[in-house]
N, C-alpha and C positions, 0 to 999 in steps of 0.2 A: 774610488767612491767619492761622489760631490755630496760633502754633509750638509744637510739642513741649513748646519747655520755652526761655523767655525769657532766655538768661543774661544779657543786658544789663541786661536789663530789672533783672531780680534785683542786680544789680552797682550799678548807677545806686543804687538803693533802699540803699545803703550808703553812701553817698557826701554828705557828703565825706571820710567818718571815713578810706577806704580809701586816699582820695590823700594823705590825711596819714600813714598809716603810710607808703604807698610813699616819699614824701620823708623821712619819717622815718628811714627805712633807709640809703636813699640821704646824707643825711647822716652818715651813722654811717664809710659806708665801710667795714665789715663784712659781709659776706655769706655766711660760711657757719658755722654752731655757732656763734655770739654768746646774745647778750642776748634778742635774740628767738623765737629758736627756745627757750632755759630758759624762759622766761616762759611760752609757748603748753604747753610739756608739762608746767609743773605746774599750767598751769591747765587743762588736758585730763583730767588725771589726776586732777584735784579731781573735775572733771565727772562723769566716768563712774565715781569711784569706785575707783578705784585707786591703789596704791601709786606705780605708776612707768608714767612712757611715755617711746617711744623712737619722734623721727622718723625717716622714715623718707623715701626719695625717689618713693615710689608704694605705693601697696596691695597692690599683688602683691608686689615686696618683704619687707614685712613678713609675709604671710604666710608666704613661704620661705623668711624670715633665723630665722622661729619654730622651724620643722623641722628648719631648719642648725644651730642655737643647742643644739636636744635632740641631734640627732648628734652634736656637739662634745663634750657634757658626759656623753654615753656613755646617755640615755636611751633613746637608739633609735639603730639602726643599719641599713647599707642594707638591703632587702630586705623590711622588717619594714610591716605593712598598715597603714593609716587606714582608716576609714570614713567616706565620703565622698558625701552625697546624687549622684544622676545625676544631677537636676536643678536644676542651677546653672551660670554663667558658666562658662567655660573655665579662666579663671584658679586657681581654686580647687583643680582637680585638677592643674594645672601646676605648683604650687607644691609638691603631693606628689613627683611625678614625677621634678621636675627634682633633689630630694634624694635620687633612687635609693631612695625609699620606693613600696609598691604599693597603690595608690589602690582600693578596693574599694567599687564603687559599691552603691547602696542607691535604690529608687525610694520616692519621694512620695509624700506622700495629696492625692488629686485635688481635693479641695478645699482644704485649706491651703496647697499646693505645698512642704508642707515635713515631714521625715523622722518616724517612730512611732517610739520606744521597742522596740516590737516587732519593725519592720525590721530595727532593728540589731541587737537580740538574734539574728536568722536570719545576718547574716552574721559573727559572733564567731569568731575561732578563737584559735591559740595565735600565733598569729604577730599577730595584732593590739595594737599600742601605742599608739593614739590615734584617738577621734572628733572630725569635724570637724562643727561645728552651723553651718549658713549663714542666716543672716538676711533671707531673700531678697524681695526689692522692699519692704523694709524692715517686715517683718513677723518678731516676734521666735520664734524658733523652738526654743526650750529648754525644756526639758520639765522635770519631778523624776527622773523617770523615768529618762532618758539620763544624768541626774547621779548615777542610783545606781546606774547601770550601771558608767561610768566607773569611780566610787569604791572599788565590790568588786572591781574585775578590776586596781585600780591602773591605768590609761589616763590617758593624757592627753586634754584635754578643749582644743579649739581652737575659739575663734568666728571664721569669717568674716565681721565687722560691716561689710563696705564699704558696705551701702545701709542700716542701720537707726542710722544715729549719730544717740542722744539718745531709744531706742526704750527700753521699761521690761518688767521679767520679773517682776512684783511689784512689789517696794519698790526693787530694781536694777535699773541699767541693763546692756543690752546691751555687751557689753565687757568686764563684771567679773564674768559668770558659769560662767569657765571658767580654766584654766591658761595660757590667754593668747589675745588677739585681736588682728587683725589689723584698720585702717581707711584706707578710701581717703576721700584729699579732692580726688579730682577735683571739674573743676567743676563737673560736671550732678549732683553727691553734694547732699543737704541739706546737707550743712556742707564747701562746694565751696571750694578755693582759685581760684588766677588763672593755674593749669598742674598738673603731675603732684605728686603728695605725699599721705605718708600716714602712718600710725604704728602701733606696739604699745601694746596695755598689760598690763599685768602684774602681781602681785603678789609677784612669782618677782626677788629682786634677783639672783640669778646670770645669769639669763633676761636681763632689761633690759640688764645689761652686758655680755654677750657678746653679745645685738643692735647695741649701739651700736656695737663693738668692731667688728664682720663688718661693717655698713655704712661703716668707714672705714677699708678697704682690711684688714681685721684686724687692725689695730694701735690699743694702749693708748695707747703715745706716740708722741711724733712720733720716724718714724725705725726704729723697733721695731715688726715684727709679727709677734704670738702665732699667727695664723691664716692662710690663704688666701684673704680675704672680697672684698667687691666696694666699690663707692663707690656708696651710696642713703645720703644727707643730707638731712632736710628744709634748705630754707637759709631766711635769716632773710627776704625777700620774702614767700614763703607762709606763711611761720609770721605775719609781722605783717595779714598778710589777716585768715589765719584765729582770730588772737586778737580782731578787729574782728568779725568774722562769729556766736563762738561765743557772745556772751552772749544774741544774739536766738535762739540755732536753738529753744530750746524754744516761742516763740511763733511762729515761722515753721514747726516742725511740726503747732502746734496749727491754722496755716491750713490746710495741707494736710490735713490730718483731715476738717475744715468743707468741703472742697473733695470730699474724696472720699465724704464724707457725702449731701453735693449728689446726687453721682451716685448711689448707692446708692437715695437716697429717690426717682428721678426717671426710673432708665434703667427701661425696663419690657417693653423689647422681648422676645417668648419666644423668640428664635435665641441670646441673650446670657444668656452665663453669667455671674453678677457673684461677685466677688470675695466669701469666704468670711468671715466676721463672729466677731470676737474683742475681745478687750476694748479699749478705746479706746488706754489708753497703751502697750498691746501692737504696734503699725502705728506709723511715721511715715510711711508711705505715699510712700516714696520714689519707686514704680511704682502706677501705677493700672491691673493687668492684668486685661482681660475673656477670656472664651474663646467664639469662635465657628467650627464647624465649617465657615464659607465666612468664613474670615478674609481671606482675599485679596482676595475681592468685597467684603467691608464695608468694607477699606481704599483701594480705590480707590475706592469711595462717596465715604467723610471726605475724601477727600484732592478730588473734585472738588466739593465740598462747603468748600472751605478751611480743612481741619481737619488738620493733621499731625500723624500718629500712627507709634508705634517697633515694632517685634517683637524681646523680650527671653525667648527669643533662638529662633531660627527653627533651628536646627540644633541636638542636645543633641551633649554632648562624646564619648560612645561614639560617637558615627556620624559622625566629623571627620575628617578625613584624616589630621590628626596624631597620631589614636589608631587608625592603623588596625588596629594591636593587640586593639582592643576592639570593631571594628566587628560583629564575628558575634556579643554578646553582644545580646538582648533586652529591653528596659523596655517596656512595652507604655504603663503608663501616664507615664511622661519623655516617652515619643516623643509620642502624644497630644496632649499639656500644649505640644509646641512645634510640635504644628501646630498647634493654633487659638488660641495667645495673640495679644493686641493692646494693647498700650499706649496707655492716652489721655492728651492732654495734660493735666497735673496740676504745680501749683506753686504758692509762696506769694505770688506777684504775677497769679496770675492773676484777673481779673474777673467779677463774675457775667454779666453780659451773654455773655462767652466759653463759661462752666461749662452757661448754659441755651443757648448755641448746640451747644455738642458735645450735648447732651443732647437736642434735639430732632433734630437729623442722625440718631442713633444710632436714638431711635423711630422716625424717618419711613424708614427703611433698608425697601425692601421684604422682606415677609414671605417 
């Protein structure tokens, strides 16, 4: 069987650097806000380019301590709109949501899977205080455009980077191209910990401190609190992972590139839609989504074939039960987009022997 996505595999390939953090920690007898979690976020922050980052205990977190943080400080308040691709994770609009903010979705261009300039211009009104850009299966999705949108109407400008960490918009990266981002280090992430965790960054020093502030229970000090916040701590375990993990991600994206290259130059079948072609540092290729109108047939193909493959995501967020609010609303092309995606397996351990077996399965699929 070719898995999805090898976390051991991936994990092992770390090692032993990763058991000596873990002892390392474990020595310390410190676990949470120390030494290693400061170390990971300024060298996170170097990364990508920012002033400031703030862990965080998971990526959705950080997305909605972002929202909380502009609430707090009187930028936006409840009721007031984001604009927010339909075509994305759940999370991404829950994080609007759950801040008593109104999520105002926007559909995709069918070949990018990610928002126009122009979209968003169609749903502007007066009530709108912020666009959200999603990065989606790690493909960078920022425009000039959307940035000169933002910047005349005064908008906040939010990146959802949970799949595109170490993805490039030019000469910057992903993360530092807006008023703040949010990122998941799960472990199926390119830059995966060894459980949930995630972070801001920022260049907004009011922003980063009333994130960090909200994620510890909203208090500056101990004992004292200014807010009503929650507890999402990165702790110092995953922080010393992911300080072992981050100096490789950019050659561990450049395999994934070469991997999805692979496919590109090799899938040829005409039922398969391949993924839409942009500039190289622009993808880290955290998804490798095809689209086929008999996705269900092709995936029980691979799979009796011993090729394990994902659907990212088979249901769009308007048509969720959770939003039944928004189920009578229409996306013709979101809805589309999540019937025939297919994720193939793709990572930076995987083999070529693997890359030409998915690749032959996929041609040999009856016509």
């Amino acid at each position: 069987m070719i898995k999805f996505l090898d976390i051991q595999k991936i994990t092992d390939s770390f090692q032993p650097e990763i058991g000596k953090a873990v002892d390392r920690v474990l020595a310390s007898g410190f676990f949470v806000r120390g030494e290693e979690v400061r170390k990971f976020e300024e060298a996170f922050s170097t990364f990508t380019g920012t002033r400031y980052c703030v862990g965080t205990g998971n990526g959705f977190d950080a997305l909605r301590l972002i929202f909380r943080g502009w609430i707090i400080s009187g930028v936006m308040k409840e009721g007031d709109e984001v604009i927010v691709p339909a075509n994305t994770y759940i999370a991404s609009i829950l994080a609007i949501s759950e801040n008593r903010l109104a999520p105002v979705l926007v559909e995709p261009d069918a070949g990018s899977f990610t928002v126009s300039a122009d979209r968003i211009r169609e749903k502007l009104t007066a009530r709108t205080r912020a666009i959200m850009v999603v990065h989606l299966y790690g493909r960078n999705a920022m425009q000039d455009e959307i940035r000169e949108i933002a910047g005349a109407r005064d908008l906040k400008l939010v990146e959802d980077n949970a799949q595109a960490t170490g993805c490039f918009y030019g000469r910057r990266r992903t993360g530092s191209l807006g008023d703040a981002a949010a990122h998941s280090f799960f472990p199926t992430k390119n830059l995966g910990a060894l459980g949930d965790a995630g972070a801001i960054t920022t260049n907004d020093a009011g922003l980063a401190e009333t994130v960090r502030t909200l994620g510890n229970y909203g208090s500056h000090n101990k004992g004292l609190n200014a807010w009503q916040g929650v507890n999402s701590r990165l702790d110092e375990l995953q922080a010393a992972v992911l300080s072992v993990k981050l100096p490789r991600l950019d050659a561990d994206n450049a395999r994934r590139r070469k991997a999805a290259q692979f496919y590109v130059d090799h899938i040829v079948h005409p039922g398969i839609i391949l993924p839409q072609r942009c500039s190289t540092d622009e993808h880290v290729w955290h998804l490798f989504v095809i689209r086929c109108s008999r996705r269900d047939e092709l995936r029980e193909y691979l799979r009796q074939q011993g090729i394990e493959t994902l659907v990212h995501y088979p249901v769009p967020p308007h048509k969720q039960q959770a939003y039944s609010d928004l189920n009578h609303l229409a996306f013709p092309v979101t809805e589309q987009i999540h019937r025939e995606v297919l994720s193939l397996p793709l990572s930076p351990v995987m083999e070529d022997g693997e890359l030409r077996k998915v690749v032959d399965a996929v041609n040999g699929w009856r016509k």
